[in-house]
N, C-alpha and C positions, 0 to 999 in steps of 0.2 A: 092163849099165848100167841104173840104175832113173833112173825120171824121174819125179819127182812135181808135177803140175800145182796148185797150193795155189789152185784160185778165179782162176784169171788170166780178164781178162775181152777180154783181146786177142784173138788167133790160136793161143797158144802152145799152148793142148791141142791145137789141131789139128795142129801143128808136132811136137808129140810124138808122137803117132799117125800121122804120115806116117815117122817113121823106124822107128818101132817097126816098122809095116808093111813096110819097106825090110831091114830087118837082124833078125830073132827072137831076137838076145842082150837085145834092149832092151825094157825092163820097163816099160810108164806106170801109172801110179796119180793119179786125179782125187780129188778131196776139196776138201769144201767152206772155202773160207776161213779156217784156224782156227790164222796162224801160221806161222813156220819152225822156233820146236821142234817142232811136232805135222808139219810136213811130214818135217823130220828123221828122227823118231823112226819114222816109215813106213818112211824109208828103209831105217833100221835093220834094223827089224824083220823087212823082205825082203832085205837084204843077203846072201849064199851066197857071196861073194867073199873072198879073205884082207886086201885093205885096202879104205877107205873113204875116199871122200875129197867134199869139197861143195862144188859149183860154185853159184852164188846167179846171179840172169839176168841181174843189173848186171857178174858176171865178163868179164873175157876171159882165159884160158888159153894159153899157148906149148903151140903143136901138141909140144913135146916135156916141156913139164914134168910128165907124170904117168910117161912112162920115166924120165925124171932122179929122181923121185922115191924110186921103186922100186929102180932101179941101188941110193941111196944106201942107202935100208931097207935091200936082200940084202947089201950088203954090209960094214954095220955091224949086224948083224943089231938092226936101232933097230924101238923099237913105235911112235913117234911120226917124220915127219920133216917140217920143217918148210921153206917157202923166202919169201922176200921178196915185198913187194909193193908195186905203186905206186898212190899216189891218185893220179888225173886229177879235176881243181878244175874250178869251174865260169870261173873264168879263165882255165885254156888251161893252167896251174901242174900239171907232175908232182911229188907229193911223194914221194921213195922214202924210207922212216925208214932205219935202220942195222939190217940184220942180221947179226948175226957168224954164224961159219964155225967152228963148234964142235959136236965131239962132244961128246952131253951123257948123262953115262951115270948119275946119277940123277935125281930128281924137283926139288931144290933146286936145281940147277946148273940146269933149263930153265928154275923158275920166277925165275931172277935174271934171263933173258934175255927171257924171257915172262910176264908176271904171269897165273896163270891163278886 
């Protein structure tokens, strides 16, 4: 797991640094404020794992959604997989948009479902 700290001026490097210290899979990289492409592309760049995936610090994650994930990848052998998400509003409003449940086996058929 890489964790790259982008200039946070909270706690969080140090939060990073405590698990790193805790687990040695866990990778931190500090860098001065310059963005989440350039924190990205860090990640990238040290990434040695077969998928990739970006959690941002406003995430929250299902303790199972990077196994479901996966499962889905091996077993449509997919380069992309994608799963839904909800906005929580500043009104207390969950938005979930509509994601279909579709194998998408070229680049046209995601971008009907995904504008990328």
């Amino acid at each position: 797991m890489l964790l790259v700290n982008d200039g946070s001026t909270d706690k969080s490097g140090f939060i990073c640094d405590r698990f790193a210290q805790q687990d040695k899979r866990i990778k931190v990289f500090h860098i001065s404020n310059s963005g989440v492409s350039n924190a990205r592309n860090i990640g990238i760049q040290n990434a040695r794992g077969e998928y990739i995936q970006f959690v941002d610090s406003d995430d929250w994650v299902d303790p199972n959604m990077l196994e479901r994930l996966v499962a889905e990848a091996d077993k449509y052998q997919c380069d992309v997989v994608l799963c839904s998400i909800n906005f929580h509003l500043p009104s207390g409003k969950i938005n979930t948009p509509v994601i279909h449940d579709k194998l998408c086996t070229t680049l046209q058929e995601l971008t009907a479902i995904v504008p990328i």
